[in-house]
C-alpha angles and dihedrals in degrees: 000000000000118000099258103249093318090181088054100040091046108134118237099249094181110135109218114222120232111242110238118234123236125273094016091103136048087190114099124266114263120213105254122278112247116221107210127229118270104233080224093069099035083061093043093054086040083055100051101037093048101113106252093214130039139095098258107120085183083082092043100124099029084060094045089047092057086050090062097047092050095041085056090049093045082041082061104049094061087060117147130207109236131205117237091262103062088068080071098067106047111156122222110237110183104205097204089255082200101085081066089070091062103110092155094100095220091055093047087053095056098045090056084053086054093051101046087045089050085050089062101039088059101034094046100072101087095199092063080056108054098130094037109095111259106221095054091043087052092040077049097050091042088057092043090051097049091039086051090056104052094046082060108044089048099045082056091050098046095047142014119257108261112156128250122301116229097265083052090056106054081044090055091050094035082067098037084063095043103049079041095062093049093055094047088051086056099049098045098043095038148235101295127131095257096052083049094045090054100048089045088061095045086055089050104060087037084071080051089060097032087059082055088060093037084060087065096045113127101213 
């Protein structure tokens, strides 16, 4: 499972110094000593302060990276406690690993638009939600939705619309399946808490996935 963001959760290591008082020291007084940033931090505060809305597609993946950070913290705090035998039942999800292995910027582009597109097609159906809590999975949708939309329409600005190439493809029904397998998985186990716990985590660590593409992204 890939580390969560690991440049953007970084903790701020930095020691202060204690200022000396005055006449505790014959010594002369030092300029202060400067503590530099943690890059950790400097992304973190990027992150937070990248305008969620406009039409810069300059800003495009700092925008989506900040997506997948909040969607994991929103993804959290649906978090179920589970009994001991549910552990008994976990189910096998197999993410197509191979979208990892797109390096070309456009295609990853475009992979992180399927994927995004695929999220809402599964999370929107409010009967396959019933024990998630209502008002994070609609704060989740509404990010999904506006972030959707920007990967579109600059993707269409940036490039003509040429179709998929063969490789896009596959990736396209290699996601298809995929997103396909979880919902069957939902609609032949269930809706209890433990089949929605499960699927919630799987989500979770495919925005994990989805920030490795996004790393990739051209714009």
């Amino acid at each position: 499972m890939p580390e969560p963001f690991a440049s953007v959760l970084l903790e701020d290591r930095g020691e202060s110094m204690a200022e000396p008082r005055a006449g505790t020291s014959s010594y002369p007084s030092m300029p202060p000593k400067k503590i530099p940033v943690p890059m950790g931090l400097l992304c973190l505060v990027l992150l937070l302060t990248v305008p969620a809305s406009g039409s810069n597609c300059n800003l495009l993946k700092l925008q989506q990276r900040r997506l997948n950070w909040q969607s994991v913290e929103l993804l959290k705090g649906m978090k179920a406690r589970l009994p001991a035998q549910c552990l008994r039942k976990m189910p096998a999800f197999s993410f197509p690993i191979q979208l990892l292995r797109i390096r070309q910027p456009q295609a990853a582009t475009k992979a992180v638009l399927e994927m995004l597109q695929r999220f809402l097609h599964l999370l929107k159906n409010d009967h396959l939600w019933v024990t998630w809590e209502t008002t994070l999975r609609k704060r989740l949708l509404e990010k999904l939705h506006a972030q959707t939309q920007r990967v579109q329409r600059c993707l269409e600005e940036r490039k003509p619309k040429l179709g998929k190439s063969q490789k896009e493809w596959m990736h396209k029904l290699q996601l298809m399946k995929y997103f396909r397998s979880i919902r069957n998985y939902l609609e032949e186990k269930g809706l209890d808490r433990c089949t929605q716990e499960f699927v919630r985590h799987e989500i979770q660590v495919d925005f994990m996935y989805l920030d490795r593409l996004t790393e990739r992204m051209e714009i």
